[in-house]
C-alpha positions in Angstrom: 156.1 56.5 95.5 154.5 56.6 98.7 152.5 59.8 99.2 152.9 62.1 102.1 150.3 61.4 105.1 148.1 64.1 106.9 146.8 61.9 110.2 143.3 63.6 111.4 141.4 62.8 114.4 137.6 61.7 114.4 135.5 63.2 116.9 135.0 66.5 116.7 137.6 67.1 114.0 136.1 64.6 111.2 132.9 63.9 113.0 130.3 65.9 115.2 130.3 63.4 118.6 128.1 66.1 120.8 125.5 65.7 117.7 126.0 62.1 116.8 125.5 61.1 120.5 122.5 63.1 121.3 120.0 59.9 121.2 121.8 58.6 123.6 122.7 61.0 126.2 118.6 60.8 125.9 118.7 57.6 126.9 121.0 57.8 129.6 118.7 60.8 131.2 115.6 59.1 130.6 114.2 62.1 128.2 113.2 62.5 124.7 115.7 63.3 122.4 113.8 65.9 121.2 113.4 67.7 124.3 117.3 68.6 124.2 118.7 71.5 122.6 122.1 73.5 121.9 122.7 75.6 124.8 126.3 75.6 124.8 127.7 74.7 121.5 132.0 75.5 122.4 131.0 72.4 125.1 133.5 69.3 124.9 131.1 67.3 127.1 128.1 66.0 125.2 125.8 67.1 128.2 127.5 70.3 128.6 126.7 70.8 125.1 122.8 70.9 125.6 122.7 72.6 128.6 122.5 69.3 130.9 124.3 69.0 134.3 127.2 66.3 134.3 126.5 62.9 134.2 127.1 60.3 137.0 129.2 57.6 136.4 126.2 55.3 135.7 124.7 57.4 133.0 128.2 57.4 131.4 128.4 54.3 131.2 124.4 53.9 130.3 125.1 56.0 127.6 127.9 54.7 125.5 126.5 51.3 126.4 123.7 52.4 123.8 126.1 53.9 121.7 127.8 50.9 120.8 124.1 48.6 120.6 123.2 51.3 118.3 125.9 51.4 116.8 125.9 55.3 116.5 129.6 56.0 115.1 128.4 54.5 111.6 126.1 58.0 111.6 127.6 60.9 112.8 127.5 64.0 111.6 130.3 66.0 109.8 132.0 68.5 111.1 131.6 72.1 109.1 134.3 72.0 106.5 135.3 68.7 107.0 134.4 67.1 104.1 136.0 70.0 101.9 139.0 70.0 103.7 139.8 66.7 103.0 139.0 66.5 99.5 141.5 69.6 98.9 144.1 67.8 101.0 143.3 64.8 98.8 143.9 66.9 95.6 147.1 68.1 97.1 148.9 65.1 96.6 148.2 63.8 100.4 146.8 60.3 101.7 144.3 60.9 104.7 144.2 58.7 107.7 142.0 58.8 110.6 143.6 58.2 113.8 141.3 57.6 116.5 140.9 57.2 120.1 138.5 54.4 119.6 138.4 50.8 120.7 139.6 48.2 118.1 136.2 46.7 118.1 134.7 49.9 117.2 137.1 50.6 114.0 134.5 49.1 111.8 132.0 51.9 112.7 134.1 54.4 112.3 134.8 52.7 108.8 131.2 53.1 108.3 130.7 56.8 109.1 133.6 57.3 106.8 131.9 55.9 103.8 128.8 57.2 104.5 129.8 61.0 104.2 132.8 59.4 101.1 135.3 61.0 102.9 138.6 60.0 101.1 140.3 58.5 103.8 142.5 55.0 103.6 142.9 53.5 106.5 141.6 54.3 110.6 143.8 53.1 112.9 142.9 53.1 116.6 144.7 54.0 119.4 143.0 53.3 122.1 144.6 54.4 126.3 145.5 51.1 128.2 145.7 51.0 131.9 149.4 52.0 132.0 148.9 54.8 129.2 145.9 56.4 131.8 148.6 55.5 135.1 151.7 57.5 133.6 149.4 60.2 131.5 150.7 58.8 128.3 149.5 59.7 125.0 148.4 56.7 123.2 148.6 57.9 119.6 152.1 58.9 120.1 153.6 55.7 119.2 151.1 54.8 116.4 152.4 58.3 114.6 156.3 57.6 115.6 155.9 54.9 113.3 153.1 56.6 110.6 155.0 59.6 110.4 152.6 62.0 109.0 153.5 65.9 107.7 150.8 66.7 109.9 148.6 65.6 112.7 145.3 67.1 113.5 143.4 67.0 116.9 141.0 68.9 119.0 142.5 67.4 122.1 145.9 68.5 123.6 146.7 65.2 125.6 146.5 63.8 122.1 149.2 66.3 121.3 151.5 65.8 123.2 154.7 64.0 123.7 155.2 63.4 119.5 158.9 63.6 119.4 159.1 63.2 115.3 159.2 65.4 112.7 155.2 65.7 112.5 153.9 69.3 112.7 151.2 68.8 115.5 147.8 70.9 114.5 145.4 72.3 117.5 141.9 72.4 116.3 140.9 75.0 118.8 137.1 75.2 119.7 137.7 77.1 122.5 135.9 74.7 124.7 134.1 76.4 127.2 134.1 73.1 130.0 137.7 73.2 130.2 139.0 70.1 128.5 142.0 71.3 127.4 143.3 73.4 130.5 145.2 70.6 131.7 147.6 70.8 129.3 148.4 74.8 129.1 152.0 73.3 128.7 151.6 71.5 125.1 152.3 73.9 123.0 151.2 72.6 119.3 152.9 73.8 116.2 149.9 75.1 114.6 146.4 76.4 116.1 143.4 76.3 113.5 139.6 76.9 114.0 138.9 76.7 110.5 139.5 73.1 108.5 139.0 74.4 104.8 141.5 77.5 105.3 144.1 75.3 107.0 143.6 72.8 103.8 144.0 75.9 101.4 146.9 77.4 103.4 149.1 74.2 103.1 151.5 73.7 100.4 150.4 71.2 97.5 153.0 67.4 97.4 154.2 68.8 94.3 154.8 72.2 95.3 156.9 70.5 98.4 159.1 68.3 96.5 160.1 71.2 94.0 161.3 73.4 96.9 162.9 70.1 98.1 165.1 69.7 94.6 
């Protein structure tokens, strides 16, 4: 029997990004690393986050260039609670998959970072936005969990939110965000609104507990 699915984004609901990426926003403003601090830490933007006016286009792009020759997704950071909150989820009866907004070609770091902290997670599937998904303001992991159909979804993002027509309860991981990531989308109204991973995981009901109250 297949066990019920609990899909969870990476960045910043699996993984710290703003800390993970803080070598190379470095790079990309020609500092030290260690010359950058927290300032803001409810930023969504990495250079919001220590305090560091936006970046241009060029240091956007000269900054996930290093990323990726770094390979820097095989080491992030966890998020706080993240690790617990799976493994409860795990002993409730669930499988754990990462769906992330990644590039295909990036899956295998994200792999990575998953075995380095043993999260128990089975599979990542990526969903990254085409041209046509960024054109018509589609949500690109709205097909992938049509078809997945997990009990829940979790995401710090609304766009990622939005537009799941199944019968997946769609969780906001709210960090109040302070740069006005989500404001956008004050009309996706997710069915749950969490800033705590480990008491979501201990609210939930266990598998067995579910099917009982099914029979």
């Amino acid at each position: 029997m297949n066990k019920p699915i609990i899909a969870l984004d990476g960045d910043l609901v699996l993984f710290h990004y703003n800390e993970g990426m803080k070598d190379a926003l470095a790079y990309a403003l020609d500092v030290e690393p260690d010359t950058l601090s927290v300032v803001n830490p409810n930023a969504f933007r990495v250079a919001a986050y220590y305090g560091q006016a936006p970046l241009t286009k060029e240091q956007v792009k000269k900054m996930n260039k290093y990323a990726v020759e770094k390979e820097l997704w095989k080491s992030f950071p966890l998020m706080p609670g993240a690790l617990e909150m799976c493994q409860i989820l795990v002993a409730k009866g669930y499988e754990l998959v990462c769906v992330t907004a990644m590039k295909e070609s990036e899956r295998t770091m994200r792999e990575a970072n998953i075995a380095l902290h043993g999260l128990p997670i089975s599979r990542v599937i990526t969903a990254e936005q085409n041209s046509v998904d960024k054109l018509l303001n589609r949500n690109p992991k709205a097909k992938i969990l049509e078809v997945l159909n997990p009990v829940y979804f979790l995401d710090d993002l609304k766009k990622y939110l939005k537009d799941i027509d199944n019968e997946t309860i769609t969780v906001f991981v709210n960090h109040n965000y302070t740069d006005g990531e989500n404001d956008s989308y004050a009309d996706v109204h997710p069915h749950m609104s969490i800033t705590n991973l480990v008491d979501f995981a201990t609210s939930i009901e266990s598998v067995n507990t579910m099917n009982l109250s099914l029979n």
